[in-house]
C-alpha positions as MATLAB code, in Angstrom:
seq = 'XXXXXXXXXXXXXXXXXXXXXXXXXXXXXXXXXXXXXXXXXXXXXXXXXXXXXXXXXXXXXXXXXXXXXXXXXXXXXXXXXXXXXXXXXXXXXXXXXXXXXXXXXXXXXXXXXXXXXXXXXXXXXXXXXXXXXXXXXXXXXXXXXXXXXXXXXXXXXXXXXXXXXXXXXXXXXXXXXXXXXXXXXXXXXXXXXXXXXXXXXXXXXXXXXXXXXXXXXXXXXXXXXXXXXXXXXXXXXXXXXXXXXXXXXXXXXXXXXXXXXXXXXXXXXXXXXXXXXXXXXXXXXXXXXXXXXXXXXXXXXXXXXXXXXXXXXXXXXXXXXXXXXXXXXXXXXXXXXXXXXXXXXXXXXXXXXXXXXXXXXXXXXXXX';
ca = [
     100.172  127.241   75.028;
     102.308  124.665   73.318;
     101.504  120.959   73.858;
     104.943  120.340   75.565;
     104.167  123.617   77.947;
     100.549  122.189   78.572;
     102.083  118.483   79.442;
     104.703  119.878   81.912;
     101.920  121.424   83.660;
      99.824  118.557   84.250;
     103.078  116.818   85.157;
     103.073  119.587   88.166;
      99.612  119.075   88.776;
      99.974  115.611   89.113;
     102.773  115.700   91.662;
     101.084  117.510   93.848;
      98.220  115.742   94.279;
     100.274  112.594   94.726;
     102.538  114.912   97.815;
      99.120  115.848   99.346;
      98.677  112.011   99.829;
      98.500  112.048  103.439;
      96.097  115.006  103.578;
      93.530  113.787  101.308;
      93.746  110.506  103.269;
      92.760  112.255  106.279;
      90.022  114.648  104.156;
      89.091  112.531  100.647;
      85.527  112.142  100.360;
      84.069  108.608   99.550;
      83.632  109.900   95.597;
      87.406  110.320   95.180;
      88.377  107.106   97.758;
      86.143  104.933   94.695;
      88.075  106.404   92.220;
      91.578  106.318   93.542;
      91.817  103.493   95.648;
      93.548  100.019   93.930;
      91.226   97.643   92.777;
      90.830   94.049   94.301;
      92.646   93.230   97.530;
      96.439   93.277   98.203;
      98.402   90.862   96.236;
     102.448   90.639   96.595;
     102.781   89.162   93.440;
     101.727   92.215   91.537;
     104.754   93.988   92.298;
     107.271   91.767   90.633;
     110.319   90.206   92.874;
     112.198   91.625   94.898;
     114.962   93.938   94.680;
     118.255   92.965   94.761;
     120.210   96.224   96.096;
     123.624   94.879   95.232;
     122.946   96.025   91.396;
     123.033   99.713   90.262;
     119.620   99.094   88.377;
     117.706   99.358   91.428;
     118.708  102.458   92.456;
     117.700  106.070   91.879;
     120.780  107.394   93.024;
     124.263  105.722   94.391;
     127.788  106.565   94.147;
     128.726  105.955   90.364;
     125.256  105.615   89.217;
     125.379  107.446   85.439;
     122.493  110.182   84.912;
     121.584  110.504   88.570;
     119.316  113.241   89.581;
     120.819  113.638   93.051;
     123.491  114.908   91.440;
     121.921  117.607   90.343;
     122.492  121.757   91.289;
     120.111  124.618   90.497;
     121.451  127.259   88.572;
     123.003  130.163   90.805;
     124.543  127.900   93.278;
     127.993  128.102   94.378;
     130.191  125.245   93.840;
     131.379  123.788   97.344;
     133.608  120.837   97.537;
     131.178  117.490   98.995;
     131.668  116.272  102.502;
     132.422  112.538  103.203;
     129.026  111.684  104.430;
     126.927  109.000  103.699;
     123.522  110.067  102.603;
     120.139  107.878  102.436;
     117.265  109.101  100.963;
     113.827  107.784  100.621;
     111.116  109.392   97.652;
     107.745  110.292   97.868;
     104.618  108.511   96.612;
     105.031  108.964   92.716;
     102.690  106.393   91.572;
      99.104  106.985   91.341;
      97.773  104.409   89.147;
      94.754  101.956   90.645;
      96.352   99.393   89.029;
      98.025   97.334   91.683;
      98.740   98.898   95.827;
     102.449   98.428   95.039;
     104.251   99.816   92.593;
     106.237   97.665   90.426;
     110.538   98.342   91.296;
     111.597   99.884   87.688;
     108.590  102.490   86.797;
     107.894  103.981   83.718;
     106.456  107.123   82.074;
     104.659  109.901   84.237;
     105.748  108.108   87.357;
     109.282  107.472   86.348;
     109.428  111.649   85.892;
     107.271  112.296   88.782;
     110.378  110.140   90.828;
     113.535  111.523   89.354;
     111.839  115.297   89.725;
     111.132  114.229   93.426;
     114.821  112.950   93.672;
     116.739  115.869   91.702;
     114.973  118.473   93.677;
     115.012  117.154   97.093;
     117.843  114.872   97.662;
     120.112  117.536   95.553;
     119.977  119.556   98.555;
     122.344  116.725  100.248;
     124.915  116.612   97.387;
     127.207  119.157   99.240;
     127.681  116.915  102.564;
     128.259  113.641  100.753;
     127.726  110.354   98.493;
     123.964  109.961   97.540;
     122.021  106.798   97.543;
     118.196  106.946   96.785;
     116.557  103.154   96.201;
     113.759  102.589   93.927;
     111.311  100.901   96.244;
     108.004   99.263   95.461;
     106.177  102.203   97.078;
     102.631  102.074   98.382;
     100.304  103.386   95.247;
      98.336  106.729   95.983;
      95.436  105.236   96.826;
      96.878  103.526   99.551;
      96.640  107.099  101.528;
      93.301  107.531  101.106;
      91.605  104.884  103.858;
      92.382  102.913  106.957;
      92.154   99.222  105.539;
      94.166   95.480  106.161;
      94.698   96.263  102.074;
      96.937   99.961  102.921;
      98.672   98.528  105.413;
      99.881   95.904  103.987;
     101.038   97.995  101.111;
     102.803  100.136  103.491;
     104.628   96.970  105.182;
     105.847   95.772  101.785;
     106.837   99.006  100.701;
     108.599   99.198  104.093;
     110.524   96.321  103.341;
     112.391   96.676  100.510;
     113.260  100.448  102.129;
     114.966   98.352  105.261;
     116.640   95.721  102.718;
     118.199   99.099  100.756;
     119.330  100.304  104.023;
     121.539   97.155  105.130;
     122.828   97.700  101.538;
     123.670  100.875  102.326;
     125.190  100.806  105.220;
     127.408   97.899  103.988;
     128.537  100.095  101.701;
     128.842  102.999  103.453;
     131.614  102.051  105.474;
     132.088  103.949  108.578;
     131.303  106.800  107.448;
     128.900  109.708  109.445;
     125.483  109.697  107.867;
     122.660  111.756  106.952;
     118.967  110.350  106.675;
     116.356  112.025  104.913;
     112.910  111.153  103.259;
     109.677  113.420  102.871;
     105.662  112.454  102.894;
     105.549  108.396  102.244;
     109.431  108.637  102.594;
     108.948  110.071  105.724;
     106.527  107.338  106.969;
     109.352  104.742  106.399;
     112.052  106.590  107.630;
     110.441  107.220  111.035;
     110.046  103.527  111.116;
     113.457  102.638  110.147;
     114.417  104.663  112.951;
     112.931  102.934  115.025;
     113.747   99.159  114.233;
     117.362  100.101  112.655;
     118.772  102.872  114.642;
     117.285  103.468  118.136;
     119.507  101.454  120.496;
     122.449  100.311  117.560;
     125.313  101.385  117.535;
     124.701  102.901  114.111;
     122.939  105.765  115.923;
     126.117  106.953  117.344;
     126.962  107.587  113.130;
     124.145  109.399  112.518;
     124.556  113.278  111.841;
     121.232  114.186  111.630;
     117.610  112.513  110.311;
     115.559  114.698  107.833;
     111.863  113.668  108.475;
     110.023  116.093  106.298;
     105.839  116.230  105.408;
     104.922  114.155  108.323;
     104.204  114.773  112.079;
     106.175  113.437  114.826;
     104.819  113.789  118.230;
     107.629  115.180  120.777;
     106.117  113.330  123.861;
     104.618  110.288  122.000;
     106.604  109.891  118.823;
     110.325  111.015  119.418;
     111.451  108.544  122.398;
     111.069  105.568  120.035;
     113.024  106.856  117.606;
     116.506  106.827  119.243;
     117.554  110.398  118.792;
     116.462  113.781  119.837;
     115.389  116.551  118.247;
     117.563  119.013  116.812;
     117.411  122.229  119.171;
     120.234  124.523  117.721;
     122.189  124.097  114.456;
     125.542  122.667  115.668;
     123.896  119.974  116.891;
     124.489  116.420  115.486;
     122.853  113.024  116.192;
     119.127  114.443  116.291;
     115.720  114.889  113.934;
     114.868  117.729  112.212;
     110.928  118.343  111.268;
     108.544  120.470  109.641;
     105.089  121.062  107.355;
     105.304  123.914  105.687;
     101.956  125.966  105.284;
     100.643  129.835  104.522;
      99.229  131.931  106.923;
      96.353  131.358  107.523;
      96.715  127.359  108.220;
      94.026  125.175  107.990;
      95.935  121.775  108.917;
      92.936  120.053  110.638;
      92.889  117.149  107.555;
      96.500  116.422  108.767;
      95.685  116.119  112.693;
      91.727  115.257  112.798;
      92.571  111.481  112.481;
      96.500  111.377  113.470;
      95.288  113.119  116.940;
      93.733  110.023  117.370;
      95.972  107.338  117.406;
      98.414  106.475  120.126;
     102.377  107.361  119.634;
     104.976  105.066  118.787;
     106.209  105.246  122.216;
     102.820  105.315  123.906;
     101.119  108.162  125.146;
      98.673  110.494  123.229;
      99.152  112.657  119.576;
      98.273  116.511  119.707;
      99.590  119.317  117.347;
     100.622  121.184  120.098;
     103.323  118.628  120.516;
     104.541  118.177  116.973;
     107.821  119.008  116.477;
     108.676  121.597  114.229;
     112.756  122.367  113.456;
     112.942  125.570  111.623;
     115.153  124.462  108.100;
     116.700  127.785  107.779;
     117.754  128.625  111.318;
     118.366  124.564  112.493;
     116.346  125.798  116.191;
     113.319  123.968  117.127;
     110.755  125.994  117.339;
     112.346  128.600  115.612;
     111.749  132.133  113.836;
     113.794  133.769  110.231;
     113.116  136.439  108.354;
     113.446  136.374  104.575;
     116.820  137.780  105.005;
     117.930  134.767  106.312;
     117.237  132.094  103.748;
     119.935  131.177  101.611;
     118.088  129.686   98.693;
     115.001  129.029   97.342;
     114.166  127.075   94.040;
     112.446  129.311   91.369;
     111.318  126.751   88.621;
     112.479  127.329   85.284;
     109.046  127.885   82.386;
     109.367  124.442   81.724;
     109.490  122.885   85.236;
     112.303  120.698   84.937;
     115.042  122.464   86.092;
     115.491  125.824   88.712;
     117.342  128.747   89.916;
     118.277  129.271   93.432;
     116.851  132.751   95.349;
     118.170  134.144   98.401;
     115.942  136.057  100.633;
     112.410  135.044   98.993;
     110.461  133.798  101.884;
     110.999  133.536  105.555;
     109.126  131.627  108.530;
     108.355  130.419  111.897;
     107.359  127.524  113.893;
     103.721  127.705  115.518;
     101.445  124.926  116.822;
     103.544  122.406  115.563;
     103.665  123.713  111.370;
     106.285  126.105  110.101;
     104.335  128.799  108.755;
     105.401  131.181  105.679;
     106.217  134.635  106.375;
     104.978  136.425  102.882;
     104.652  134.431   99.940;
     107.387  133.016   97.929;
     107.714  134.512   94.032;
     107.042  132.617   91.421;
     106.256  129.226   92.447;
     102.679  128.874   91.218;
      99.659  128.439   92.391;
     100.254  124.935   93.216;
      98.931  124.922   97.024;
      96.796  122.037   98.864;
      94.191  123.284  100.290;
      94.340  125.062  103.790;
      97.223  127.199  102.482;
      99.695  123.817  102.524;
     102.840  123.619  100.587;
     103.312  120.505  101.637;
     105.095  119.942   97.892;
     107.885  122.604   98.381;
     109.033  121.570  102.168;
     112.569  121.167  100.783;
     112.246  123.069   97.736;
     111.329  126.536   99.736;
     114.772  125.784  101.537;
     116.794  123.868   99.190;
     119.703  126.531  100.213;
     118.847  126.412  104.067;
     118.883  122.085  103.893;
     121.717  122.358  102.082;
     123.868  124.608  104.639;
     122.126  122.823  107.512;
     123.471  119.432  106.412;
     127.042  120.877  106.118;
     126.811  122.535  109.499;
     125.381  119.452  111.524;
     128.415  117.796  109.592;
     130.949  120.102  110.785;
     129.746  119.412  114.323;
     129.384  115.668  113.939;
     132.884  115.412  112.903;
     134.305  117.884  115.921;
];
């Protein structure tokens, strides 16, 4: 195997265990919480200033921006002219290092490839509906997943922060345009709180066409009410949330919902996996069922991971117990799984042709 072969893989390997953050927080053993976890106690000053979203430097992607991955389209994919929405999009948790609990703004290395792959093969799925902006925030390290402590909290509040400051940016510069939100895993985590404290009850939510919250729960009875827009029941609806964890059948999700199940909602009232909402990507139903038939694209990775074709008809699924679960097994995607058959790493990359359509659709209906 050739050395740049062998690095690509650990690359992959890397990223995953970085998007099965929030599992291993629930699961890690004290062994890998000593070895992961920052060192020292929480200290702003370790991640640098902050950012100042008015300059193209701090962004991953933004209308303009030269070399940006969002702009990205797997081979295979029809050209479509873009829609005029505006699209945020917040990353996953690319930096792993035990460093510091906060990443510094402008990464480099491993974690600077980890983000762009995140951003190219995720947000890309938005490109058809819109204009692209993706911040670089000082994100909450790894480790900060893998224990309840004042020191991950914290992390999470200042990573939270700069993800609100690139918001007001954005909508300033959105105009008054409609607009798409979308994050996955620690992205996710923040945009479920930005709903709360910058949509619910604005007027802004009357812009919004849809919210992607992707690879973390939401309780329907506890959760959704404080978030200031439904869930999405059928796909030409607009103004609502769409949801899911993608797993394997058999499922083994209990590191997800032994410790979340405990916890009250964000609008009071108890957490239960029976009650998590799941939006079916390909069909836009809540609580729906495809076949493989159905799905419009799937990314097949390229040999050396960074780029991908796009597959019609390679996997299909359902929603049950709150997870969407796999019907078959996708081709050629590795053996890259988290344990208890989760592919929590290829939520949007199973359905990159589904998100894409969906986004269009809930457009379409937005604008009518």
């Amino acid at each position: 195997m050739c050395a740049r072969r062998f690095l690509t893989i650990i690359f992959v390997l890397t990223l995953l265990a970085v998007a099965g953050a929030f599992a291993i927080y629930q699961f890690g053993g004290r062994v890998l919480i000593n070895q992961a976890v920052p060192r020292g106690h929480f200290e702003a000053a370790k991640a640098g200033s902050g950012p100042d979203y008015s300059l193209a430097a701090n962004w991953l992607a933004r209308p303009g921006l030269a070399d940006d991955p969002s702009q990205w389209r797997p081979g295979g994919s029809a050209e479509d002219p873009p829609g005029n929405a505006a699209i945020f999009f917040i990353h996953p948790t690319t930096y792993i290092q035990t460093d510091r609990w906060n990443a510094p703004l402008v990464v480099r290395g491993d974690t600077e490839f980890r983000t762009r792959l995140f951003v190219q093969s995720q947000a890309s799925a938005f490109n058809g509906a819109g204009e692209i902006w993706a911040p670089r925030y000082r994100q909450a390290a790894y480790g900060s997943f893998l224990l309840k402590s004042e020191d991950a909290e914290k992390a999470l509040d200042f990573a939270y922060r700069d993800v609100a400051s690139a918001f007001d940016r954005f909508v300033a510069e959105a105009g008054n345009r409609p607009i798409i939100l979308a994050g996955h895993s620690q992205g996710a985590l923040h945009l479920e709180r930005l709903l709360r404290e910058r949509v619910a009850g604005k007027p802004i939510a009357k812009r919004v066409v849809a919210a992607y919250v992707v690879g973390w729960p939401i309780s329907a009875s506890a959760d959704l009410p404080a978030l200031g827009l439904p869930a999405c029941d059928a796909p030409g609806q607009s103004g609502c949330i769409l949801s899911w964890m993608t797993f394997a059948d058999p499922p083994n999700p209990d590191f997800i919902f032994h410790e979340w199940a405990k916890t009250k909602g964000y609008a009071g009232g108890e957490r239960r996996q029976s009650d998590t909402l799941c939006v079916n990507p390909v069909s836009g139903v809540r609580n729906g069922a495809v076949s493989a038939s159905d799905n419009p694209g799937t990314l097949i990775p390229t040999s050396d991971m960074r780029s991908a074709t796009i597959e019609a008809g390679a996997v299909g699924a359902h929603c049950a117990n709150g997870l969407l679960i796999l019907d078959g097994l996708p081709p050629a995607l590795g053996s890259f799984v988290l344990p208890g058959n989760n592919y929590h790493v290829y939520d949007y990359a199973l359905f990159w042709g589904a998100v894409r359509r969906d986004a269009k659709r809930r457009l379409a209906a937005w604008q009518r």
